[in-house]
C-alpha positions in Angstrom: 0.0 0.0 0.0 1.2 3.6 -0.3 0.2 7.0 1.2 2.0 9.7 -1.1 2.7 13.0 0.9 5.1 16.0 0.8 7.7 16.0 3.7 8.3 20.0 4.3 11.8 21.2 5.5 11.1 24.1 7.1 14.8 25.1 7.9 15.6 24.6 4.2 12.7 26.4 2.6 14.1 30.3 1.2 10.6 31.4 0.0 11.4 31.9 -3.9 7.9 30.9 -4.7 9.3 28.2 -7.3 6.8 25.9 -6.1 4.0 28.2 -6.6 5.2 29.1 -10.0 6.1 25.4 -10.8 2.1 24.6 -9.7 0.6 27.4 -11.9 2.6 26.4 -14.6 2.2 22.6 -14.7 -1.8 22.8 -13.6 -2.3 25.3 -15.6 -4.1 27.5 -12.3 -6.8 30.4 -12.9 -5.3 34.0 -12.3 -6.3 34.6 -8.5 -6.7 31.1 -7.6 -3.5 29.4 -5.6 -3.1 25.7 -4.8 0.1 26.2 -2.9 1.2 29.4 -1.1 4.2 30.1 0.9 3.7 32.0 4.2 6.1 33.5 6.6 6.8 33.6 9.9 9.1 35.2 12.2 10.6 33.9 15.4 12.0 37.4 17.2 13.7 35.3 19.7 16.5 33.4 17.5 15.8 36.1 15.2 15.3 34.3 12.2 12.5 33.9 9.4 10.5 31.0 8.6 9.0 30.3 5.1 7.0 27.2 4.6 4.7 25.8 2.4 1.2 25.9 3.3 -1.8 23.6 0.6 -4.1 20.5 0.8 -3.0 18.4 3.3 -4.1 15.1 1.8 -5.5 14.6 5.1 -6.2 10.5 5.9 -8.9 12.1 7.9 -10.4 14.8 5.8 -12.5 17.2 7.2 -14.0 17.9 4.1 -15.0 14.7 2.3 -17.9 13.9 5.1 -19.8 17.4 4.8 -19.8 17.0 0.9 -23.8 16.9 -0.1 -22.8 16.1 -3.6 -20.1 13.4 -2.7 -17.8 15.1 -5.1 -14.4 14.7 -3.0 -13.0 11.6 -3.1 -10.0 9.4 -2.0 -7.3 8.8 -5.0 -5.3 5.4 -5.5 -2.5 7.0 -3.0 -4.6 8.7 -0.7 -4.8 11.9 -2.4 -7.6 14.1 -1.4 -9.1 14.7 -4.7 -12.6 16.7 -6.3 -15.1 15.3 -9.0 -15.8 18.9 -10.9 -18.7 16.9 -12.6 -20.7 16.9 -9.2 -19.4 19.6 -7.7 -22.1 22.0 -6.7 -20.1 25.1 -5.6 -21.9 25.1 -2.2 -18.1 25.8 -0.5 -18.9 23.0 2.5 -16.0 22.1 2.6 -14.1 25.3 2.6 -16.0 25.9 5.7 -15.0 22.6 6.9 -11.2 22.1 5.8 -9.1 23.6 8.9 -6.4 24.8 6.8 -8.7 26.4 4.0 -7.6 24.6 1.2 -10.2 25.2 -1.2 -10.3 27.5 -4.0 -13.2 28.8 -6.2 -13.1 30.8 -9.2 -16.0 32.3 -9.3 -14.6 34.6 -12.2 -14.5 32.3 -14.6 -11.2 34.1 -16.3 -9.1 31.7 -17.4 -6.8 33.5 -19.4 -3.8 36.1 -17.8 -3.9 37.7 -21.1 -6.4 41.2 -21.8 -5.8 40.0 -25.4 -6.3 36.6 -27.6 -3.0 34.3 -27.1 -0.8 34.1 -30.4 -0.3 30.7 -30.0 -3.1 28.6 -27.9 -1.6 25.3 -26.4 -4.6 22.7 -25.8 -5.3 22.0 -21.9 -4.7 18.7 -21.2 -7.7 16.7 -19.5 -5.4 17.6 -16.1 -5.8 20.8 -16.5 -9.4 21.6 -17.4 -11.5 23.1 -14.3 -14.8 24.5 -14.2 -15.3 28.2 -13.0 -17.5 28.1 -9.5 -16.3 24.8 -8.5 -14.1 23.6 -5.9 -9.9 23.2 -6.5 -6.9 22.4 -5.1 -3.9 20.9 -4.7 -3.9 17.3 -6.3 -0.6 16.1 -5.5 -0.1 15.8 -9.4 -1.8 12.7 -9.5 -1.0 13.0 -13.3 2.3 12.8 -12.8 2.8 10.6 -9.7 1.0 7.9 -11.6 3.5 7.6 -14.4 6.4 7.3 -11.5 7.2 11.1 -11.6 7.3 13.4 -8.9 5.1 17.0 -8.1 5.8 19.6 -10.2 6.7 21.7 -6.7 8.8 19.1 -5.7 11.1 19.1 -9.0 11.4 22.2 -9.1 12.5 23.3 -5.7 16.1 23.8 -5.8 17.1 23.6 -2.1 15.4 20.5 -0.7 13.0 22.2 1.2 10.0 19.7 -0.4 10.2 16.0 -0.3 7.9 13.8 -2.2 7.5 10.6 0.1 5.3 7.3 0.4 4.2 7.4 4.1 3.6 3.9 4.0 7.4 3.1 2.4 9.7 5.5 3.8 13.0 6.0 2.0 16.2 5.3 4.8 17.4 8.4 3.7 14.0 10.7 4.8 13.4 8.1 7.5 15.3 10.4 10.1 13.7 13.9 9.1 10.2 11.7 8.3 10.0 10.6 12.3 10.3 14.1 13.6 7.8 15.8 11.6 5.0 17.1 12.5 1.1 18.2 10.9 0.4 21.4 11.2 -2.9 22.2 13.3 -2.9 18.6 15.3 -5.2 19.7 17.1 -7.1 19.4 14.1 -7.4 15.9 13.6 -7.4 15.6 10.0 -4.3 13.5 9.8 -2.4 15.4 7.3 0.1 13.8 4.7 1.6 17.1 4.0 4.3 17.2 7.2 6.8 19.8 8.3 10.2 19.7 10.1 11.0 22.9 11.6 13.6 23.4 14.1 12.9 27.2 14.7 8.9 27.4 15.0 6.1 25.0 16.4 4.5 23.7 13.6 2.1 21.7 15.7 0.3 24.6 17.1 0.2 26.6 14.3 -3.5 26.8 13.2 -2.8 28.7 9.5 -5.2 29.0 6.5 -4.6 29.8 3.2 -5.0 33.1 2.0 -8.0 33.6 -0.9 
């Protein structure tokens, strides 16, 4: 069995926003709608500045799978917290539910970052075709991970500070930083697969939400 996740190294992240670029790009993301963000936080103390990665969890106890009335959010093969566009009713349940709020609408409908038609329009891929008004986020690019590749957040962030890992079979060498991490919000519940190892901030009691 496997339980695919994103270990988070808090001490290594630099906050270049690769990752969010690298998920706009790939995913081909709405203008005003963010599946990953990176928030900061300072410790005045040891006087240093925290940047870390804040998304769906991928929670193995999702808050907001259970308050669906359309049963639109769903479990992938590898325990990715997923949502079925087709039912989707737009009612944002589970943004009211999810304690990190994950969820994004676009309730815009503009699809295009361009005032102007493209020169050269690249089909979407199936991947990467959403439907304005209904719920989004992170999918752990569950495009990619099935054909044995990695996130594109994870590829493309140059100092280590996100690890793509298989709860279920740990690598030896993530194994130490794995059994130290944390979930952000325990307190929660939820059970997250997205983890964090921090050395400088206490990621346990930190109760953030993405920003919308």
């Amino acid at each position: 069995m496997s339980r695919y996740g994103i270990l988070v190294n808090v001490d290594n992240c630099v906050g270049c926003q690769a990752c969010f670029v690298a998920c706009k790009q790939e995913n081909q993301v709405a203008p005003g709608i963010q599946w990953n963000q990176i928030h900061r936080n300072e410790n005045p103390v040891e006087k240093i500045i925290n940047y870390y990665r804040v998304s769906c969890q991928h929670c193995d106890n999702p808050a907001c799978l259970p308050v669906c009335p359309a049963k639109a959010i769903y479990v992938g093969p590898h325990g990715e917290v997923l949502v079925n566009q087709d039912k989707c009713i737009g009612c944002q349940a589970c943004l009211q539910a999810c304690p990190y709020g994950v969820p994004q609408f676009n309730t815009s409908g503009k699809t295009s970052y361009y005032d102007k038609p493209e020169l050269v329009v690249i089909p979407l891929q199936p991947y990467q075709k959403r439907q304005p008004g209904k719920a989004e986020r992170c999918t752990l690019c569950v495009h990619l991970t099935n054909e044995g590749q990695i996130p594109a957040c994870v590829r493309a962030c140059a100092v280590g500070a996100l690890n793509f890992v298989d709860w279920d079979n740990l690598d030896e060498k993530i194994k130490p930083m794995a059994e130290k991490s944390v979930a952000m919000n325990e307190a929660a519940g939820t059970k997250p697969k997205v983890r964090y190892y921090a050395s400088h901030m206490d990621i346990a009691k930190l109760a953030d939400k993405m920003t919308h």
